[in-house]
BAFI-873207 format. One record per residue: x negated, y, z of N, C-alpha, C in turn. Coordinates in steps of 0.1 Angstrom, whole numbers, plus 5000, padded with zeros to 4 digits. Atoms other than C-alpha are relative to their C-alpha. Layout:
N
XYZXYZXYZ/...
end
This chain:
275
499249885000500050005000499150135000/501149874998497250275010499349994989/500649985016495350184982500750034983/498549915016498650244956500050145001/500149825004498350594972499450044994/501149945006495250674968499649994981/499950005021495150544931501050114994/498749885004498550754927499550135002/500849874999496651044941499750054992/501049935013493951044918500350014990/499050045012496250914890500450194997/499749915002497951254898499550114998/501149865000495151514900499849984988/500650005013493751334867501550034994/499249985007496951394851500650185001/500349855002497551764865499050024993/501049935004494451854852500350034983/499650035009495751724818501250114996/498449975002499251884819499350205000/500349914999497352214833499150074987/500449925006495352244807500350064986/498950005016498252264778501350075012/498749964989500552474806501450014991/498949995007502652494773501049895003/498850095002504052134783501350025007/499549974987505952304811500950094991/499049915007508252494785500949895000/499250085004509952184774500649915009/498650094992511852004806500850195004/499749844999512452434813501249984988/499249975012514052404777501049954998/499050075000515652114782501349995010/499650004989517252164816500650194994/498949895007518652514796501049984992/498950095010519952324769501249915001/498250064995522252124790500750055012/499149934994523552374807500950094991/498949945009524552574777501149914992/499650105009525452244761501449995009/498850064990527552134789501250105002/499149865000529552524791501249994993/499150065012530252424752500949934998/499650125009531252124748501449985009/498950014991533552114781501350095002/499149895002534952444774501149984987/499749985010535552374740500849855001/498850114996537352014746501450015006/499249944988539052144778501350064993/498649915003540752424764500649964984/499250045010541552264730500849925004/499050104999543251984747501250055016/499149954990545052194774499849915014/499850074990543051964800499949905004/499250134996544151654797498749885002/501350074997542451334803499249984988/500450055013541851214768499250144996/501449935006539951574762498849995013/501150064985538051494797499249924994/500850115007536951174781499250044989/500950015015535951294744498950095006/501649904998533851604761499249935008/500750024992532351364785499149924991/500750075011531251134754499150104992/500849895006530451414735498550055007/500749974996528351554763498949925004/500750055007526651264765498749964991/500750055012525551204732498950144998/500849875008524451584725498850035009/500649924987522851644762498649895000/501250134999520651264753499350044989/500749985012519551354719499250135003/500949864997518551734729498549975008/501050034989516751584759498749924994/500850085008515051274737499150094991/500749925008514251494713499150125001/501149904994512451774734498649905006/501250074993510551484750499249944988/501050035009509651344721498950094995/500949895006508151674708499050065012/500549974989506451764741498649894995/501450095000504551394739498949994986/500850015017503451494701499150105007/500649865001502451834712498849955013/501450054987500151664746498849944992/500850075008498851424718499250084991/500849915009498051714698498350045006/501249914991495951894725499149935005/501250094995494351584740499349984984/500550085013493051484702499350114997/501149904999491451874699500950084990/499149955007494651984678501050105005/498549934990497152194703500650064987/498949975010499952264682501350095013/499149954994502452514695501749925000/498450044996506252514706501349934986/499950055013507552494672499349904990/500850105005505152314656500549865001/499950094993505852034680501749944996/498350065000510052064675499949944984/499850025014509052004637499049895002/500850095002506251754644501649865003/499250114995509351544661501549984992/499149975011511951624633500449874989/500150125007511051274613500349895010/499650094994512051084644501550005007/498549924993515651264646501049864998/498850095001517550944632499749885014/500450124984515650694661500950065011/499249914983516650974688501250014999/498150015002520350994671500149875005/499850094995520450644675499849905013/500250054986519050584708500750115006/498749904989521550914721501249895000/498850065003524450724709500149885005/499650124988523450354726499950025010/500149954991522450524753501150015008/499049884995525350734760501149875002/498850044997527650454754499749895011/500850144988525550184780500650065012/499249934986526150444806501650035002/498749974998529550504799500749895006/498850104991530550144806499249985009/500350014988528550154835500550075012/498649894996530750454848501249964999/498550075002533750234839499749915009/500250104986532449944861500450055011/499849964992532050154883501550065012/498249934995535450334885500849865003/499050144998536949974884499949965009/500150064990535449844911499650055011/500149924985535949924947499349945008/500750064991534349884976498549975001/501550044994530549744988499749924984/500950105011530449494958500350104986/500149945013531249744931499150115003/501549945000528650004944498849965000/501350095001526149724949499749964982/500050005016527049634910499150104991/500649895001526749954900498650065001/501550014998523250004914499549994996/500750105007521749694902500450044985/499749975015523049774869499150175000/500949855004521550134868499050015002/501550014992518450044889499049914987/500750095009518049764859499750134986/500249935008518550004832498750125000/501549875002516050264844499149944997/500950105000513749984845499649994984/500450045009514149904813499950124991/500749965010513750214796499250125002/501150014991510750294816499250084986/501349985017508350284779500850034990/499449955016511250374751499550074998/500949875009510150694744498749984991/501250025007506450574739500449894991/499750135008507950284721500650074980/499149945008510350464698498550134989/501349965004506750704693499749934992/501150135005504450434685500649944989/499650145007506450154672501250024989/498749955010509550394655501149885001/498950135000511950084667501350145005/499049955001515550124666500449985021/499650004982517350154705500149855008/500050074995517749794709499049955000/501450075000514549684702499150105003/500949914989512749974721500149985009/499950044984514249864751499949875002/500250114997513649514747497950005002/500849994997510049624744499850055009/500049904987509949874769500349925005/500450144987510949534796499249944994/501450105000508549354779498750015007/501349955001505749574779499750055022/499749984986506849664819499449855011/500150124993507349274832498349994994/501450065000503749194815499050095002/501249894991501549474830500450015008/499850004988503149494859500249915011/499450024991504849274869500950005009/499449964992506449294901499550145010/499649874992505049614915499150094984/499749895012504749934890498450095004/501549934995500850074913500750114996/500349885000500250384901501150104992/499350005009503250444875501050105014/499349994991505650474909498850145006/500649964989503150634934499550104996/500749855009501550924911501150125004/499249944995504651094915500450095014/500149944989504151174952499250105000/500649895003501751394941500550155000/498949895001504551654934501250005006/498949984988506751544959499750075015/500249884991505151824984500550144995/499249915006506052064960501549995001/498450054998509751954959500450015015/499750034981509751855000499950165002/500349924993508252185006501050134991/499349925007510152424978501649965011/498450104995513552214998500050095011/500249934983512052355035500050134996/500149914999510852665024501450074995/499049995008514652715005501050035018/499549994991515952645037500250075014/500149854994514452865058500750114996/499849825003515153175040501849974999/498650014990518953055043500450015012/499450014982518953015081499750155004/500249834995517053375082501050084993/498549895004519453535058501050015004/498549984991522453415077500050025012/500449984987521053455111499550145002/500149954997519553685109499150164990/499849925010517953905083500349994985/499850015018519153915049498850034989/501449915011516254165031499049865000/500950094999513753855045500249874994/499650095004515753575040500349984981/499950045016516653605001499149964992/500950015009513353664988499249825007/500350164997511853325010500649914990/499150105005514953144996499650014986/499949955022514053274958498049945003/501650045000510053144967500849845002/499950135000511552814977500649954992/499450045010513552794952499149974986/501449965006510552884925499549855005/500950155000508552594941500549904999/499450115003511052334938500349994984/499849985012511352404906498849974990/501350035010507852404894499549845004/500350134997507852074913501149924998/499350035013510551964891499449954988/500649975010508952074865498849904995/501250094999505351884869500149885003/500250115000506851584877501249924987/499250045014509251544850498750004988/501050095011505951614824498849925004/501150064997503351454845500349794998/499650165002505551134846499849944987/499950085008506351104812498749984990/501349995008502751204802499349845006/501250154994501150914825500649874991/498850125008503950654805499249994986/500349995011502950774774498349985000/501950034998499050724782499849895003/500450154995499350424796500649884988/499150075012501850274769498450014988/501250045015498950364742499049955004/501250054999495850284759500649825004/500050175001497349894769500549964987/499850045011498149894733498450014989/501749995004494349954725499950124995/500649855006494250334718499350075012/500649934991491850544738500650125011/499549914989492550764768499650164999/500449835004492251144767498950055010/501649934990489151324783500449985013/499749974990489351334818500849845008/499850144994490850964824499549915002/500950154999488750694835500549894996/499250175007489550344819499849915018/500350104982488750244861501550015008/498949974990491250464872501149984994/498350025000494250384851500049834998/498850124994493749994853499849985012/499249994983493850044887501150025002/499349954999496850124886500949894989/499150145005498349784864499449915009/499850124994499149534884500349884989/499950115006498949254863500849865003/499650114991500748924869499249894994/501450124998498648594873500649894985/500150065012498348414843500049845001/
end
């Protein structure tokens, strides 16, 4: 266990250092986390008030939203991991650059929005159907499996240009035979930026208890700093994650690692299972 940290640690510094030195990656979960807020305004507004409400437009905007909110997202991530690929290789390519580098993989990402969108949907139906301890334990295990499995799509969908069902049958493959049963450094890297988060959460919190307690002038600006650091620790672990995925995905497929990562310290960090 102590030694998962410490690997995750270093995992994480080597990977800040990476993410830091292309600060541009940090536009695109920003862009994306804009995108489905305006998306979401649209689509529910625009359902809503065409159907006067009802359930049946509840349902189409929730599909809708969905499909539009998975593909935007896919498709910013994909363009992000082109534009990291650019900069590690000695290429940085800007913001645009990057939404058109990822432009030739719009029908994969259409098509992985749409199985996507509908997997969860009947897993939101399970769920509504069934009550009690054994339908939120269902539930779970069904969602707990799914993240699981599409853990490596993106690098897959990258790399390999597979369609949605055969990205996520790779993505468990490529998961169960490097890992295993525990995930090392994949999981534990992540703590890295969970002080930022814990601490943007407390400091958020404070400046609430002082604004209502007691001064306001004091209390807002704290709450607008904690708020700020939860955010940028959001931010860094949303691209640090999917950067380490996407690094790790090509180097166990035999492509080289980007400056700054030791071939020690990331298979440290696969747990292998015994052969």
């Amino acid at each position: 266990m102590f030694e998962n940290l410490t690997t995750g640690w270093r995992i994480g510094k080597a990977i800040r250092k990476l993410v830091f030195g292309d600060k541009g990656l940090l536009v695109y979960p920003l862009a994306t986390a804009i995108a489905a807020i305006i998306e979401m305004v649209a689509i529910f507004g625009t359902f809503l008030l065409a159907s006067g409400f009802s359930s049946a437009g509840y349902i189409a905007a929730l599909i809708a939203f969905y499909v539009i909110t998975t593909f935007t997202s896919t498709y910013l991530l994909v363009a992000m991991l082109l534009g990291f690929r650019g900069y590690t290789s000695g290429k940085r390519i800007s913001f645009s650059q990057a939404l058109a580098a990822a432009a030739p993989y719009s029908r994969l990402i259409l098509e992985w929005a749409l199985f996507y969108s509908v997997v969860l949907l009947i897993i939101r139906l399970i769920e509504s159907r069934m009550r009690g301890i054994g339908g939120l334990i269902l539930g779970s295990a069904v969602s707990i499996g799914l993240a699981v499995a599409t853990v490596f799509v993106i690098p897959v969908i990258i790399d390999e240009k597979a369609g949605p069902i055969d990205a996520m049958k790779r993505s468990t493959d490529f998961f169960v035979k490097n890992f295993g049963k525990s995930a090392g450094g994949l999981i534990y890297s992540d703590l890295y930026n969970l002080m930022f988060i814990i601490g943007g959460i407390l400091i958020g919190l404070l400046g609430a208890v002082i604004a209502i307690s007691s001064t306001p002038l004091l209390g807002v600006p704290v709450f607008m700093v904690g708020f700020l650091v939860l955010i940028f620790g959001i931010l860094m672990t949303t691209v640090m994650s999917n950067v380490f995925r996407f690094v790790l995905y090509e180097y166990m497929n035999g492509k080289k690692l980007p400056e700054g990562l030791s071939e020690e310290l990331i298979r440290s960090s696969v747990k292998k299972k015994p052969v």
